[in-house]
MARBA-3410 file (N, C-alpha, C, O; in Angstrom, 1 decimal):
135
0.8,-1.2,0.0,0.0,0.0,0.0,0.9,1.2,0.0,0.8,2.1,-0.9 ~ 1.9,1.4,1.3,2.5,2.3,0.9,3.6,2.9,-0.5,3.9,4.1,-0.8 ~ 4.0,1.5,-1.1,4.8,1.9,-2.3,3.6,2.6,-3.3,3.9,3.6,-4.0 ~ 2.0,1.9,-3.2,1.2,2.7,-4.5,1.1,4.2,-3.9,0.9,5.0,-4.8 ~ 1.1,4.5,-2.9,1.3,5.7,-2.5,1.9,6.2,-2.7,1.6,7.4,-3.1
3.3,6.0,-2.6,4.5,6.5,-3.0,4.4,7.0,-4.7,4.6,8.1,-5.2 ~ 4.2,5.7,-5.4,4.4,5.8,-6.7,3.4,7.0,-6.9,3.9,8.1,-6.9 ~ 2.0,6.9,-7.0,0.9,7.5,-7.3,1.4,9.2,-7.2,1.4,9.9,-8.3 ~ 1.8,9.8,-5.9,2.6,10.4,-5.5,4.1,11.1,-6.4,4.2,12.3,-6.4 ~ 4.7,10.6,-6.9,5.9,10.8,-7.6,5.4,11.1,-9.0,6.0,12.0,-9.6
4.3,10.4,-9.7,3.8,11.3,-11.1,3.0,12.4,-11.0,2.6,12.7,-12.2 ~ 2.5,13.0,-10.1,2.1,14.2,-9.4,3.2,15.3,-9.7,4.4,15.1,-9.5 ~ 2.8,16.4,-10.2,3.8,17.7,-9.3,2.8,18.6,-8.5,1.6,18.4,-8.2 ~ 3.8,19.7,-8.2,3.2,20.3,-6.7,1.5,20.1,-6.7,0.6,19.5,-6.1 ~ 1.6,20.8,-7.6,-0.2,21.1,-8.1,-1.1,19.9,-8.0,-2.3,20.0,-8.4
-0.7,19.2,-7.7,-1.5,17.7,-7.3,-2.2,16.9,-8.8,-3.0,15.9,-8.9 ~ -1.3,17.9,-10.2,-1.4,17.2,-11.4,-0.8,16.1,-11.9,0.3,15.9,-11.5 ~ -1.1,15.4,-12.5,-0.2,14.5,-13.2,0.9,15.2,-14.2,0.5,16.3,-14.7 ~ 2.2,14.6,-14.3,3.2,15.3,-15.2,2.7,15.1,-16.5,1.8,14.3,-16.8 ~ 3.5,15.8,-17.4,2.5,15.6,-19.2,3.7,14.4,-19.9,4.9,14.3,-19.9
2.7,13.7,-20.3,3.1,12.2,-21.2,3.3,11.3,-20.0,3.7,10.2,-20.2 ~ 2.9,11.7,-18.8,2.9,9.8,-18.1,1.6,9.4,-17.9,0.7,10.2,-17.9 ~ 1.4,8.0,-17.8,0.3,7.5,-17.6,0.2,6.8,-16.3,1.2,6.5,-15.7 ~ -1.0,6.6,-15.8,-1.4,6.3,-14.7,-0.2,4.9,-14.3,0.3,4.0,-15.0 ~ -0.1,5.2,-13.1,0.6,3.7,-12.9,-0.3,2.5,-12.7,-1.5,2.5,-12.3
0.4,1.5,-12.9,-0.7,0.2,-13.2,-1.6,0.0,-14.5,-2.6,-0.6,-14.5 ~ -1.2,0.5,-15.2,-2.4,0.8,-16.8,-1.2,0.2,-17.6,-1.0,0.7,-18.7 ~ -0.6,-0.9,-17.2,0.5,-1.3,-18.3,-0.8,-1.8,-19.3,-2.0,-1.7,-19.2 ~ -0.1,-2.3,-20.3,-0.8,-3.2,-21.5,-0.2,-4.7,-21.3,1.0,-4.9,-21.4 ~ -1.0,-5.7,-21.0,-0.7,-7.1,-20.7,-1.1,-7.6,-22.1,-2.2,-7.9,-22.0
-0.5,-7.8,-23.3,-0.9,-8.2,-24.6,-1.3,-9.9,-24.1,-2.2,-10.2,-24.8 ~ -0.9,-11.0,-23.2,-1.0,-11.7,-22.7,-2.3,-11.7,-21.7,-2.9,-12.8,-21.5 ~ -2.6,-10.9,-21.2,-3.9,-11.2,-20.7,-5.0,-10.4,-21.6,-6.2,-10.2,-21.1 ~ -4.8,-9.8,-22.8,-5.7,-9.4,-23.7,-6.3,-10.3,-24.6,-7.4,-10.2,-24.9 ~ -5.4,-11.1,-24.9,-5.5,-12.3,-25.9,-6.2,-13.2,-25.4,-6.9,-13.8,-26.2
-6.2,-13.6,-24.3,-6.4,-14.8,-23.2,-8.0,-14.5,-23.1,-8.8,-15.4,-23.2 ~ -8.5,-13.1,-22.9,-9.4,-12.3,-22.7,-10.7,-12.4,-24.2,-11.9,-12.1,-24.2 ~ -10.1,-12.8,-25.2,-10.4,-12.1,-26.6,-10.8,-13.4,-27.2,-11.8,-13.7,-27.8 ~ -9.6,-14.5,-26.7,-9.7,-15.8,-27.4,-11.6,-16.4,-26.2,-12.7,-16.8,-26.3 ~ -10.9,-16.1,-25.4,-12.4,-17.1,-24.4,-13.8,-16.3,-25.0,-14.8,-16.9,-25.1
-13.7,-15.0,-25.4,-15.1,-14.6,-25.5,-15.3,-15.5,-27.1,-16.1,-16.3,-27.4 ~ -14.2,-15.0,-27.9,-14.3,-15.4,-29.1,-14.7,-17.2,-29.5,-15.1,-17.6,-30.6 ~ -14.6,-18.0,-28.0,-15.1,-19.3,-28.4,-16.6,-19.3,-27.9,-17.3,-20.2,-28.4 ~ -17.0,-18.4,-26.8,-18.5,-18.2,-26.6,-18.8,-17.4,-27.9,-19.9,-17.7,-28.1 ~ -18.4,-16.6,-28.7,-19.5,-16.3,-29.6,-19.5,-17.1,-30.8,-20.3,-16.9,-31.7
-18.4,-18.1,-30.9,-18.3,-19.0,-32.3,-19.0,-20.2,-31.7,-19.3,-20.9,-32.6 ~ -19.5,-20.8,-30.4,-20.2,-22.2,-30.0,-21.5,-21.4,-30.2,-22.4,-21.7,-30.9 ~ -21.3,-20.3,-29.5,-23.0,-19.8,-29.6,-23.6,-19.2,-31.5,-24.8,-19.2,-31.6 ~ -23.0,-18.9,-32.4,-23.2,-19.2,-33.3,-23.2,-20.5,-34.2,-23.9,-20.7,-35.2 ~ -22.3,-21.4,-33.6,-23.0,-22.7,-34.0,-23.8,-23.3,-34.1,-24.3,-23.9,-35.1
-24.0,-23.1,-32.9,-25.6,-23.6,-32.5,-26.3,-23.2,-33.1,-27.0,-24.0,-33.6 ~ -26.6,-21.7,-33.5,-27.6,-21.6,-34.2,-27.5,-21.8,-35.4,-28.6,-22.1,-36.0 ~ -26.4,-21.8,-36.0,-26.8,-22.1,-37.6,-27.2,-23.8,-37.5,-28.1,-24.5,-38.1 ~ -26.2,-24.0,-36.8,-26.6,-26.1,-36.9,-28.5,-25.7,-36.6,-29.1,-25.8,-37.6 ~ -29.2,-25.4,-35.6,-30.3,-25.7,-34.9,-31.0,-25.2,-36.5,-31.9,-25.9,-37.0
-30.4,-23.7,-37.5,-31.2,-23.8,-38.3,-30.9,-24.3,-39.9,-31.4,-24.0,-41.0 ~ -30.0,-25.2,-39.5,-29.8,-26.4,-40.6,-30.9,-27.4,-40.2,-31.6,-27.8,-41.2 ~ -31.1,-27.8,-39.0,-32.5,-28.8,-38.8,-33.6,-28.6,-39.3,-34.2,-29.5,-39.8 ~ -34.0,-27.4,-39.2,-35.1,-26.8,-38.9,-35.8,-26.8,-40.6,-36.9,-26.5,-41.0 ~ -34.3,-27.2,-41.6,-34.7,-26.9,-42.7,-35.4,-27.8,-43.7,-35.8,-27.8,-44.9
-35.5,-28.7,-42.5,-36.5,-30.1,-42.9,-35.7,-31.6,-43.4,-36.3,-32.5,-43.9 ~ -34.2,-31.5,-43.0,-33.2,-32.9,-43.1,-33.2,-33.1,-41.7,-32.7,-32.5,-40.7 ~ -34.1,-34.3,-42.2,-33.5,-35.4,-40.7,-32.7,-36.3,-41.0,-32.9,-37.3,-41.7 ~ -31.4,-35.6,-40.2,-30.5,-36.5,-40.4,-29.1,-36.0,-39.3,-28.8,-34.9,-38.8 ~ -28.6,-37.1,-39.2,-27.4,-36.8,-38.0,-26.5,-35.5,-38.4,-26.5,-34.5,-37.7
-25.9,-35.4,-39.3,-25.6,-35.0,-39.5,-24.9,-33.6,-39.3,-23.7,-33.4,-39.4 ~ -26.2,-32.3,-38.9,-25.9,-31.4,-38.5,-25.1,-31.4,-36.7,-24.1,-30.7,-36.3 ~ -26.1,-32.6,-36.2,-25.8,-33.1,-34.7,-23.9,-33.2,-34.9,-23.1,-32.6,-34.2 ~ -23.7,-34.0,-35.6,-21.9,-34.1,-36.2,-21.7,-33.0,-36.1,-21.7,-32.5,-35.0 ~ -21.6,-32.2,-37.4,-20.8,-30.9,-37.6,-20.9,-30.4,-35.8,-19.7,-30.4,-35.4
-21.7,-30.2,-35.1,-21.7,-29.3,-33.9,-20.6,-29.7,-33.4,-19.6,-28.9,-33.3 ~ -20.6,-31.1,-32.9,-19.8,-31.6,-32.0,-18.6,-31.3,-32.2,-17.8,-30.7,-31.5 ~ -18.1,-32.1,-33.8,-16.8,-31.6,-34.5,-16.3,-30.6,-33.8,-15.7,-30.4,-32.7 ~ -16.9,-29.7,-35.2,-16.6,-28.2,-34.8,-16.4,-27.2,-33.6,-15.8,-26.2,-33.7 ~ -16.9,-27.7,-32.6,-16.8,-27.1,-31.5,-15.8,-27.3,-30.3,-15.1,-26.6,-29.5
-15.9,-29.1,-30.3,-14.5,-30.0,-29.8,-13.4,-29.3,-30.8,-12.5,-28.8,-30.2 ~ -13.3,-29.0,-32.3,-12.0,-28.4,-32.6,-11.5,-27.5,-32.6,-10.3,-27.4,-32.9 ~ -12.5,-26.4,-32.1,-11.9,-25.0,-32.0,-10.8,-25.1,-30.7,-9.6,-25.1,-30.7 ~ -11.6,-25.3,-29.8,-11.2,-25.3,-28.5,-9.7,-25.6,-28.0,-9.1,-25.1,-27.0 ~ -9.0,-26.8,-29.5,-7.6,-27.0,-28.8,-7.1,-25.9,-30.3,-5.9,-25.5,-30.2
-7.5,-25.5,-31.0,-7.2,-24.5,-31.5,-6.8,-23.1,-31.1,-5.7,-22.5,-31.3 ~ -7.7,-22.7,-30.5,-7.7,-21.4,-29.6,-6.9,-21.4,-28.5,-6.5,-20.4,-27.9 ~ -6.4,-22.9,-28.1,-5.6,-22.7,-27.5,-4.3,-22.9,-27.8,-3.6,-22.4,-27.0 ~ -3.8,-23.4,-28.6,-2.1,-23.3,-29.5,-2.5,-21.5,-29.8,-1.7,-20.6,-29.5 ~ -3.5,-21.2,-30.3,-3.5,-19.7,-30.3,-2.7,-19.0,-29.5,-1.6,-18.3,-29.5
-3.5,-19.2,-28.8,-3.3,-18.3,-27.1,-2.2,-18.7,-26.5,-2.0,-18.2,-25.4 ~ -1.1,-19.7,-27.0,0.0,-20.0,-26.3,0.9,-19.2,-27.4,2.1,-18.9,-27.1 ~ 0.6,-19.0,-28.1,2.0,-17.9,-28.5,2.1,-16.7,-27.9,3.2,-16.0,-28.1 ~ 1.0,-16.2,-27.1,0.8,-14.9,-25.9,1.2,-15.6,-24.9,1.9,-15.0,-24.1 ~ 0.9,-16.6,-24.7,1.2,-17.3,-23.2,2.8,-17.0,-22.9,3.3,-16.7,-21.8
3.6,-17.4,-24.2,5.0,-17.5,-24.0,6.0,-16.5,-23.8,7.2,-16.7,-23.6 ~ 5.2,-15.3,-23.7,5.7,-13.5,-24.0,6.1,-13.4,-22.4,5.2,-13.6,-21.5 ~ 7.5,-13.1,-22.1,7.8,-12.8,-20.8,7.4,-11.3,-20.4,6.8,-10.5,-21.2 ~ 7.8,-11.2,-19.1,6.8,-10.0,-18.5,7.4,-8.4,-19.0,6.9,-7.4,-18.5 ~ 8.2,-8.4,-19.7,8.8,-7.1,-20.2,8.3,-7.2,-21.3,7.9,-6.1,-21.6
8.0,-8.2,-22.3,7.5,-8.6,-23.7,5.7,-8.0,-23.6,5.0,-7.2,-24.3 ~ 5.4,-8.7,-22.5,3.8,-8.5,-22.2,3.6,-7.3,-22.5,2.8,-7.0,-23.4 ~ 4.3,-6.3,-21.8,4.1,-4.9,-21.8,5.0,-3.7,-22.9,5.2,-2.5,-22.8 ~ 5.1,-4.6,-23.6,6.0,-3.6,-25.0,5.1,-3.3,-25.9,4.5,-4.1,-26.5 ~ 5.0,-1.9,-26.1,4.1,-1.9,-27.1,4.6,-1.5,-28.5,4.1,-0.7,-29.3
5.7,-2.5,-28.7,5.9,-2.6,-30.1,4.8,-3.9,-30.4,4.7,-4.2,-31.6 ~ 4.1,-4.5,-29.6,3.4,-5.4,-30.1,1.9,-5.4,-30.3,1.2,-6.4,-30.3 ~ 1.5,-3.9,-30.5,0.5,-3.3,-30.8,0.2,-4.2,-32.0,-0.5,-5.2,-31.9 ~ 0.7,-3.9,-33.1,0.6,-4.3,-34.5,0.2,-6.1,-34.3,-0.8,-6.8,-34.4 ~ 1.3,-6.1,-34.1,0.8,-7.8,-34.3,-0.2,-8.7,-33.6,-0.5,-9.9,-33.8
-0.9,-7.5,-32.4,-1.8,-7.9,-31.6,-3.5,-7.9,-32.0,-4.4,-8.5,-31.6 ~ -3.3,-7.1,-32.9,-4.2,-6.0,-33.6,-4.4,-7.2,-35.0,-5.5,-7.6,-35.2 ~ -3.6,-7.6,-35.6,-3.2,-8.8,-36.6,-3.8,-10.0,-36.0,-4.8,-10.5,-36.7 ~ -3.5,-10.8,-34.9,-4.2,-11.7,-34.2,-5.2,-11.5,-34.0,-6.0,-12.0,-34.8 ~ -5.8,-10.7,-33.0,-7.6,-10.6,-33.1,-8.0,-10.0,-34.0,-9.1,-9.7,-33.8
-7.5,-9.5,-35.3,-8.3,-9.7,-36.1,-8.5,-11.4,-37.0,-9.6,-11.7,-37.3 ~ -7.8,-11.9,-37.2,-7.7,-13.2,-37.4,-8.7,-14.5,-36.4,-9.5,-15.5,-36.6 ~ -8.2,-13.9,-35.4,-9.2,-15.0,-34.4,-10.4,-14.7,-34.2,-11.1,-15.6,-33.8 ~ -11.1,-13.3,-34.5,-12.7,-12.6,-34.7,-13.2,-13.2,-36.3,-14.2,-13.8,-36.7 ~ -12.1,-12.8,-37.0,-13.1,-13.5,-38.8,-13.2,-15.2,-38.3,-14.2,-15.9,-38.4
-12.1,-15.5,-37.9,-12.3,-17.1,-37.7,-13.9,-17.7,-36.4,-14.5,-18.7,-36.6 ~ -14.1,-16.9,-35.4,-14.9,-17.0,-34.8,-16.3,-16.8,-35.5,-17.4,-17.5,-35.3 ~ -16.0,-15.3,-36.5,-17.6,-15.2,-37.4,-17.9,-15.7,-38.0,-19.1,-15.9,-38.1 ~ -16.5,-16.7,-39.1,-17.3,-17.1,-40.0,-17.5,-18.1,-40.2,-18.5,-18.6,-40.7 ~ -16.4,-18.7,-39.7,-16.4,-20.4,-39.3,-17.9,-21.1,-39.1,-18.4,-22.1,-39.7
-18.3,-20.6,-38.4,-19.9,-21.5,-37.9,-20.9,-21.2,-39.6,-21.9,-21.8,-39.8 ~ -20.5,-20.4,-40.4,-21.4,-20.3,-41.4,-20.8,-21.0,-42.8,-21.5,-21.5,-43.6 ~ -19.4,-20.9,-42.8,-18.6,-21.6,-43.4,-18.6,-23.0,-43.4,-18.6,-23.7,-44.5 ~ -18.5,-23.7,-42.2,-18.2,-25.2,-42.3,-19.8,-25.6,-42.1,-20.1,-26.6,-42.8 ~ -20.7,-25.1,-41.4,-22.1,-25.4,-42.1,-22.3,-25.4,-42.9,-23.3,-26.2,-43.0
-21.8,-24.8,-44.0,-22.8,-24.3,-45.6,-21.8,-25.7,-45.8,-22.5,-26.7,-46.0 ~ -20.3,-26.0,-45.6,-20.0,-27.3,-46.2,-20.8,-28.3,-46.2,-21.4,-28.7,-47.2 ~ -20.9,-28.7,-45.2,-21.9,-29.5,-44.3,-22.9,-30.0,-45.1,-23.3,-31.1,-45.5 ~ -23.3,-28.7,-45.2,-25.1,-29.0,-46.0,-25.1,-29.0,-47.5,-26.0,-29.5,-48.2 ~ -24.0,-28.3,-48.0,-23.4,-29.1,-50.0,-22.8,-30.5,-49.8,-23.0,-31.4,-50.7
-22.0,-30.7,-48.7,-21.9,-32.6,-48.7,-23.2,-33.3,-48.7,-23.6,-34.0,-49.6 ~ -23.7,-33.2,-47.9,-24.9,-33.8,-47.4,-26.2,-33.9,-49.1,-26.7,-34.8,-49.8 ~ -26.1,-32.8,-49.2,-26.8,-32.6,-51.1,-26.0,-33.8,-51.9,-26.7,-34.4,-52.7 ~ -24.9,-34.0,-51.8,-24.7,-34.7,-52.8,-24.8,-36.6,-52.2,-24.5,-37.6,-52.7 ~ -25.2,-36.3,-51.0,-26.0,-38.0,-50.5,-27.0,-38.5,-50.8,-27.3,-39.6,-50.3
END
């Protein structure tokens, strides 16, 4: 407690302002707990769009296993996916974490792991259901 005092304290001048160009202490950038943060939502919105497109591949009048497959597939495979993902952030030591030369390539990754989360569930469905056409 008393070091955050201290510190909090020390980017202050008299005037009880903050000095110009520092930033709050503790506001590092953890590119490693961003990713970590990005990948878990990004597998809840790619199962939960699964589901829906699978529930409205049934719906479209094939009974057949089929769609029930694709779900399971697809959903068991993201998962060790996203995580070899997320282990290339995992591996960034704690000076790395907080460099923001790694803006760019962080920025590069979620966007790659968001198109893969959107489109995927509409992508390997539409496969799905042109295989299935030609049964």
């Amino acid at each position: 407690m008393n070091k955050a005092l201290r510190d909090s304290a020390a980017t202050q001048n008299v005037s009880g302002q903050k000095a110009a160009g520092q930033k709050p202490v503790g506001k590092k950038v953890d590119w490693r707990r961003k990713m970590s943060d990005h990948v878990a939502y990004a597998l809840l919105v790619y199962t939960g769009l699964q589901i829906f497109v699978t529930m409205g591949a049934l719906k479209s009048g094939h009974s057949s296993i089929l769609p029930y497959f694709a779900l399971i597939v697809l959903v068991a495979a993201i998962i060790p996916a996203c995580r070899m993902f997320e282990q290339r952030w995992d591996g960034l030591s704690d000076s790395d974490a907080a460099n923001p030369e790694l803006a760019d390539r962080f920025k590069r990754d979620r966007l790659v792991l968001w198109l893969c989360a959107l489109g995927l569930p509409f992508l390997l469905t539409g496969l799905f259901k042109v295989a299935y056409s030609f049964m």
